[in-house]
N, C-alpha and C positions, 0 to 999 in steps of 0.2 A: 690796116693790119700789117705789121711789121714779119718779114720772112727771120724765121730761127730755123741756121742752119741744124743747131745742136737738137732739135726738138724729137725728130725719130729717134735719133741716137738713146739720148734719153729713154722714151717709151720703151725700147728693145732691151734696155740693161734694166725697166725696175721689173723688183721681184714679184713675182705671183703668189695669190693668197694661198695660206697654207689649209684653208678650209674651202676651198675651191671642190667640189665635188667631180671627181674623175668618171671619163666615159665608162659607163657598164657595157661588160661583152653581152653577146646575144648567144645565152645558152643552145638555140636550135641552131647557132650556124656553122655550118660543115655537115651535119647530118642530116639534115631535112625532117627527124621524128626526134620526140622528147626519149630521152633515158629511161627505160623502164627499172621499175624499182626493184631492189634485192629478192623482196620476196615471193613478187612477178616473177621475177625468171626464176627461183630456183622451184615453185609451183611449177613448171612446165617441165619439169626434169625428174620432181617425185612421182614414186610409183608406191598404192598401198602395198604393206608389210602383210598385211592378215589381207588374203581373197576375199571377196564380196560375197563369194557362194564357199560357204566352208564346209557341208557338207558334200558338195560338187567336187572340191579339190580333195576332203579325204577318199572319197569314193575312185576317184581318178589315181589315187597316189597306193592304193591299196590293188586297184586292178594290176597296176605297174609290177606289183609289187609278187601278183600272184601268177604273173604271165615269164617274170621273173624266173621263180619257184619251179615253174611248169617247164621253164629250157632246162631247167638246171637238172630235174627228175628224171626228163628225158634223155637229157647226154649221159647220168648216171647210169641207165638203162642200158644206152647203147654203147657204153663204155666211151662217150663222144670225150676225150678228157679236155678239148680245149673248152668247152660251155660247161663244166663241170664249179662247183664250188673252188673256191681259191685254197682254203683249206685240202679241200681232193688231190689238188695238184700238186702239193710239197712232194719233191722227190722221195723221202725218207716213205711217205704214205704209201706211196704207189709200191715202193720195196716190200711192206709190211701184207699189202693184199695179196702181193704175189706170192710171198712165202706161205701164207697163215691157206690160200687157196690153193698152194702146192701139195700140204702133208692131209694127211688122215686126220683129224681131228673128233675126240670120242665127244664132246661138247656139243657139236653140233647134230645131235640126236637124245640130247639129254631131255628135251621138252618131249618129244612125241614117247621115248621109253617111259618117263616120270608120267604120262597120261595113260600110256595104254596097263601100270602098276597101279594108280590107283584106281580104275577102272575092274581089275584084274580083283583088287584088295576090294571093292564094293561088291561085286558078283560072290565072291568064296564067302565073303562073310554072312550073304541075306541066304544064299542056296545052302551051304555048307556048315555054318555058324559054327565053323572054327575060329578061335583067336588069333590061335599058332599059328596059320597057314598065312593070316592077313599080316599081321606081324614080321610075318618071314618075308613075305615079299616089299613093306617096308623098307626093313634092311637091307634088301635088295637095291632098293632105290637109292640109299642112302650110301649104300658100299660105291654105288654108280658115281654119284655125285665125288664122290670122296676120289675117284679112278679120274673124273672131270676136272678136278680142279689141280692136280700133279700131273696131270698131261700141261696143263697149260701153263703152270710153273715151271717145266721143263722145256718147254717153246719160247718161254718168254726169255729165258735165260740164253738159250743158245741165240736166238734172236736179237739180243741185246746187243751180244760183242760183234754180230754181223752190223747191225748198224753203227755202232761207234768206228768198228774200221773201216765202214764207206762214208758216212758223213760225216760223223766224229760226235761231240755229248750233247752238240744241239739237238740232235736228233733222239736223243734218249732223256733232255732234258724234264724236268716239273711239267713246264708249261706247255711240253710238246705231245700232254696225253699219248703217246704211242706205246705203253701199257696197257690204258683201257682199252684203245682203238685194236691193238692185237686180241687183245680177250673177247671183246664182245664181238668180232667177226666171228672167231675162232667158233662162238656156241651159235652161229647162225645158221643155216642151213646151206648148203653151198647154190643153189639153184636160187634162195632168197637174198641172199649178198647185193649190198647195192653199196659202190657201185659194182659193176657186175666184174664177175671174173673175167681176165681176160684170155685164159686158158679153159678149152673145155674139158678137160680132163684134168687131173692130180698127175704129181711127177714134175712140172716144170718149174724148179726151184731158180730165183732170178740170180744173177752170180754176184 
């Protein structure tokens, strides 16, 4: 056998089959566990949308709800104004119970007068069985009513330009009911007002 120097030479310059299949990498290595799949993991990370027990969560969500309710009736009560409805606490509010709680308001006697007249109009009419007498007192009640509702047109007016020059038309705005919220105090009873006065007597007009 003849030595050829050129013979390695050779081998190392021919080319390699182009169909030669290349080493495959080894998916597990560096990690020591397989990849869990997409929907493996995002499974460990959902939480149901609707509770299991859905009568359990309304009943829960409703206590919340009424324990709520119950702070809120309470600070009303006690004049607590920071637990109070968020509504309660607008400044312009708190000016309006002060004021409507400072004056005399003939409103807030209109229900027990209108009950003790028709009361009044049922006894005259069965004992007495006049018309006129029942009729008269009526009109009594009605002249009342009529005296109820120009007092509180006259409140509500002067009370108006008091608010626009402290808070200015937000507060006398549509959406800020501070007309009905002034009227319907106005006819309540001052002892029944919630939230409660915070003056015990009439006179202390807020500046």
């Amino acid at each position: 056998m003849t030595w050829n120097p050129f013979k390695k030479k050779d081998e190392a310059q021919r080319p390699v089959a182009a169909d030669a299949p290349a080493p495959k990498a080894d998916p597990n290595a560096g990690k020591g566990r397989p990849t869990p799949k997409m929907k493996a993991a995002q499974a460990q990370n959902l939480r149901p949308l609707v509770p299991l027990d859905r009568k359990a969560s309304a009943k829960a969500a409703r206590k919340r709800l009424r324990e709520k309710e119950n702070l809120q009736y309470e600070a009303m009560q006690k004049g607590d104004l920071r637990h109070m409805p968020r509504a309660e606490q607008l400044p312009w509010r708190i000016y309006i119970r002060d004021y409507v709680d400072a004056r005399f308001n003939l409103g807030e006697y209109f229900i027990p007068v209108a009950f003790i007249i028709l009361i009044g109009s049922m006894l005259i009419t069965t004992v007495v069985a006049n018309p006129y007498v029942s009729m008269g007192l009526m009109l009594l009640m009605y002249a009342y009513l009529i005296a109820v509702i120009i007092d509180i047109v006259v409140m509500w007016r002067k009370l108006k330009k008091k608010l626009v020059a402290k808070f200015g038309e937000v507060s006398v705005a549509k959406g800020s009911r501070s007309a009905s919220y002034a009227w319907s105090r106005a006819i309540q009873m001052r002892r029944w007002r919630l939230p409660k006065p915070r003056e015990k007597k009439r006179g202390h007009f807020p500046e």
